[in-house]
C-alpha positions in Angstrom: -61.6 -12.0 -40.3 -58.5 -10.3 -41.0 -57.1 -10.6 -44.4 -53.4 -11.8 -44.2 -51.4 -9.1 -46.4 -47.4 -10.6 -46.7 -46.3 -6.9 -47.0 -47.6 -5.8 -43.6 -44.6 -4.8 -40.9 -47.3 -4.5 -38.3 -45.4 -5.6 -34.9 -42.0 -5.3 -36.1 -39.1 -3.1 -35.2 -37.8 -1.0 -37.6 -34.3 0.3 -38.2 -33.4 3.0 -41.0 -30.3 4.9 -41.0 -29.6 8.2 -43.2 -34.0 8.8 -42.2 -33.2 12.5 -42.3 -33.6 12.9 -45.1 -33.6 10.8 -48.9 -34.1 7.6 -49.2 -33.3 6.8 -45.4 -37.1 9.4 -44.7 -38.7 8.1 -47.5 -37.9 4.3 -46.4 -39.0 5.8 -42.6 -42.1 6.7 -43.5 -43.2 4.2 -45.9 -42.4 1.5 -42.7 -44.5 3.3 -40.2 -47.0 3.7 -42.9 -47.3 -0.1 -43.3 -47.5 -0.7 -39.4 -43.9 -0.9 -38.1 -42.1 0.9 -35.5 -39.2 2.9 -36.4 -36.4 4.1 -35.2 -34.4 6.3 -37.4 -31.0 7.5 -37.4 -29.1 10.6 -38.6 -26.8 13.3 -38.2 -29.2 16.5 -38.8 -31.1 17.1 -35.6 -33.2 19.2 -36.8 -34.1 16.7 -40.0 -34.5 14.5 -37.6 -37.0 16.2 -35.9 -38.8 16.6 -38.8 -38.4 13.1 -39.3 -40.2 11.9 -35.7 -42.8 14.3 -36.3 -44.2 12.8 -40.2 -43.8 9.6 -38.3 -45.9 10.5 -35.0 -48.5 11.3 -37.5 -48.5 8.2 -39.1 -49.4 6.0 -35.7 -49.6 6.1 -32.4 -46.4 3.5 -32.4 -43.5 5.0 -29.9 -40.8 5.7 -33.1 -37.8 7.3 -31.9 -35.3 9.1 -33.8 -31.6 9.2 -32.5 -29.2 11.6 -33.8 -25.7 9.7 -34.2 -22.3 9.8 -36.5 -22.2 6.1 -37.2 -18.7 6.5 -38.3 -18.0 6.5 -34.7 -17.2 3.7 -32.3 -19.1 6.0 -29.3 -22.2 7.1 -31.3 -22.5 3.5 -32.5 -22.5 2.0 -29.2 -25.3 4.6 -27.8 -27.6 4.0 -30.3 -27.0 0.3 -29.5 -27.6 1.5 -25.7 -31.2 2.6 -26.8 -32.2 0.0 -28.5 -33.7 -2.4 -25.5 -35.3 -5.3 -27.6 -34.2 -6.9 -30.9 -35.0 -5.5 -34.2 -37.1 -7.3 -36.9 -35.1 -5.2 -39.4 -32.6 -2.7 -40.4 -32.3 -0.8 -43.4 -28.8 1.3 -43.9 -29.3 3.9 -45.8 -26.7 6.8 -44.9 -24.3 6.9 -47.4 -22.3 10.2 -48.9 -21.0 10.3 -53.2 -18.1 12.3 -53.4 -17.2 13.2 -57.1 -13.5 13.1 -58.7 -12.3 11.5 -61.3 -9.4 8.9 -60.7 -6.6 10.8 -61.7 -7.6 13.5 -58.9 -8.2 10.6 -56.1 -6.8 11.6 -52.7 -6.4 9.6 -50.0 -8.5 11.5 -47.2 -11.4 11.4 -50.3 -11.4 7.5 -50.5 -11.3 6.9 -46.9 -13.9 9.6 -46.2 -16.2 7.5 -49.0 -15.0 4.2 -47.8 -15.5 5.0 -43.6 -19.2 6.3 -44.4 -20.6 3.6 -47.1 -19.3 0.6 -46.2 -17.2 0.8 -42.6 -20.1 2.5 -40.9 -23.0 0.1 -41.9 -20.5 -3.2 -41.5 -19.8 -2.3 -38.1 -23.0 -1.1 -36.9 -24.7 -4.7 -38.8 -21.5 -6.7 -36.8 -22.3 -5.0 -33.3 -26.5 -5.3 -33.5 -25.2 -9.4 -33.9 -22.9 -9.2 -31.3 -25.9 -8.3 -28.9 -28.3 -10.2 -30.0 -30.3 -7.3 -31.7 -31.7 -8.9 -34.6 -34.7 -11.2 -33.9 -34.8 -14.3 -35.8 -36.5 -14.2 -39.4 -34.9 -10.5 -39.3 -34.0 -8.7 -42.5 -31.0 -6.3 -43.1 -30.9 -4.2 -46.2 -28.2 -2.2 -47.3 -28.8 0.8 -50.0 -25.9 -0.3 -52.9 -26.4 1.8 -56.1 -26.2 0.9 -59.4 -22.7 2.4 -60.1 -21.7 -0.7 -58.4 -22.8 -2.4 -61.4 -21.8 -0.2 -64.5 -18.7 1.5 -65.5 -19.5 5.7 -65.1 -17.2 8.5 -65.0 -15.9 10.2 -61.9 -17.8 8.0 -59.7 -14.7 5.8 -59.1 -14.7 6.0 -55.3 -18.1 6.0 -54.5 -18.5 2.9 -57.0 -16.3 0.9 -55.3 -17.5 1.5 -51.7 -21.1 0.4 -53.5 -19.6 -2.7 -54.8 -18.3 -3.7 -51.7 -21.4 -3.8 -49.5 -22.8 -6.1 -52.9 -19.4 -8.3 -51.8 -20.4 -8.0 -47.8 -24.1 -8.7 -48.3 -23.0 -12.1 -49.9 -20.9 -13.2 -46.9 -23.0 -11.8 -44.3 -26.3 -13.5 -45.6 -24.4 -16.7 -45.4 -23.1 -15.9 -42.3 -26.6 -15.2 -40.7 -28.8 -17.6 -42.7 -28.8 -20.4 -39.8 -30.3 -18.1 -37.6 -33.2 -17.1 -40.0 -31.7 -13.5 -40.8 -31.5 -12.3 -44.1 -29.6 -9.6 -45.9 -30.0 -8.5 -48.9 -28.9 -5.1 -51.6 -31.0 -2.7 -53.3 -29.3 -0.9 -56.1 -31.0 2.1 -57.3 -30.0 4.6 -60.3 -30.4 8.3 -59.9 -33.8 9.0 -57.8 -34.7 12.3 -57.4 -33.1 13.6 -54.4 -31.1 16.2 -53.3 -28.4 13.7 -54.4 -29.4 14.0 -57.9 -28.0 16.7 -59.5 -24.5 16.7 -58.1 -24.3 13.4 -59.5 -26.1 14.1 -62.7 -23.2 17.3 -63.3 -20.4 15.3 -63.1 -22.6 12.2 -66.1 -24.1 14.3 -67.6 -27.1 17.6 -67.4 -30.0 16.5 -65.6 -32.2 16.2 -69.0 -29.5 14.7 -70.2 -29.5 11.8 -68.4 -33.0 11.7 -68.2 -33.2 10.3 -71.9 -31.4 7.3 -71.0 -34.2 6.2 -68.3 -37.2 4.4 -70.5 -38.8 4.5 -67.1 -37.7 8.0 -66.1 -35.5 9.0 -62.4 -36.7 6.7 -59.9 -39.0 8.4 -56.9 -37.6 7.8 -53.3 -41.1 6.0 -52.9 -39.9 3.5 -55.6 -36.8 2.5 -53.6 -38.5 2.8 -49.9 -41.6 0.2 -51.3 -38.6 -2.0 -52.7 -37.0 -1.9 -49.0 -40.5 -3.0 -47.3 -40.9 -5.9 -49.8 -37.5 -7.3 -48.7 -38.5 -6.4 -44.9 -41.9 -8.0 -45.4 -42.3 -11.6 -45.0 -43.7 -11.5 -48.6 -39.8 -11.5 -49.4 -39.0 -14.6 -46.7 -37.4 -16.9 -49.4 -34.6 -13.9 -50.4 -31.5 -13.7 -49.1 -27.5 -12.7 -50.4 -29.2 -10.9 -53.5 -29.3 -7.7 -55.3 -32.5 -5.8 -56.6 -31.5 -3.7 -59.3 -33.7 -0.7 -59.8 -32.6 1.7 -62.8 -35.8 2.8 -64.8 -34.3 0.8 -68.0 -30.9 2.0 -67.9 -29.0 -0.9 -68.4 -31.1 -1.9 -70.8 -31.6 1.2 -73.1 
């Protein structure tokens, strides 16, 4: 007999933005690993490549990789062309921080940080609807952070577009809940990725703000099992929430 584990994605579709490399590979590979197909999503062909090939040797399962700017209307709808049978999930992971304090704000900088974290993934989740390419008892995740949450210098734009996808992820789970989809945040703290230490320059020197994590920088593994809980059915009763993930920080 087959023991029933709740975390399995064996049989269901897989989609992970930003799966070139970061979270978005890390969250890529930890899916295939528990059984799922996947088909991830980047800008960096040749990380893509990569990508499709840690995947291929994972499982036999035919992932794809498809190399798209999802701040555009055209790459949008071909990726949505190559998609030929609803998803079971979708986890948005792209994302971009761009660091300035307020006072040195410019325009092009918050709409660059706005169209990337929030437009891209809104309008991606609104078209996979439109189409019908979310199955039923589907889950969509989008990767928030937890500047979203706390107050931190210089972080003022990327913090906002963060706070809005907690703000979207509310409406759209209600929005989607009568057809068994669920949506849900993750907000991490600083994981070590190649993200890391520009952010870390601007708060701070790396060991610096190492001593306010009790639990030490998150691994992208710690963030990608977070994303296959909340994909799983073990997480079928969550929806319109936020998992904070910080190592301690806010409580230290």
């Amino acid at each position: 007999m087959t023991k029933f584990n709740p975390f399995s994605l064996s049989g269901k579709r897989i989609l992970v933005t930003g799966a070139s490399s970061g979270l978005g590979y890390a969250t890529a590979v930890s899916c295939a690993k528990m059984g799922a197909e996947v088909i991830g999503v980047g800008r960096d062909t040749e990380r893509l490549a990569n990508t499709l090939k840690a995947l291929q040797e994972i499982s036999a399962l035919p992932h794809t990789v498809v190399s798209a700017d999802l701040t555009l209307a055209s790459d949008r709808d071909m990726l949505l062309s190559k998609i030929t049978s609803p998803l079971n999930g979708v986890v948005h992971s792209a994302g971009i921080s761009r660091l300035s304090p307020v006072r040195m704000i410019t325009q092009a900088h918050l709409q660059e940080v706005q169209t990337i974290n929030v437009e891209a993934p809104t309008l991606l989740t609104q078209a996979l609807l439109k189409k019908n390419l979310i199955a039923a008892n589907g889950s969509i995740i989008f990767i928030a952070s937890i500047a979203a949450h706390i107050g931190v210098a210089g972080v003022a734009a990327y913090s906002g577009s963060k706070a809005a996808l907690l703000a979207i992820t509310r409406c759209l789970a209600v929005e989607v809940v009568k057809r068994g989809i669920r949506a849900n945040c993750l907000s991490p703290a600083l994981v070590e990725t190649p993200l890391l230490e520009a952010t870390a320059n601007i708060t701070g020197t790396i060991e610096a703000e190492r001593n306010n994590y009790p639990l030490g920088f998150g691994k992208p593994d710690d963030v990608a099992n977070a994303a296959i809980f909340m994909l799983s059915d073990a997480s079928r009763w969550i929806t319109g929430t936020t998992i904070v993930m910080d190592g301690g920080l806010t409580i230290s």
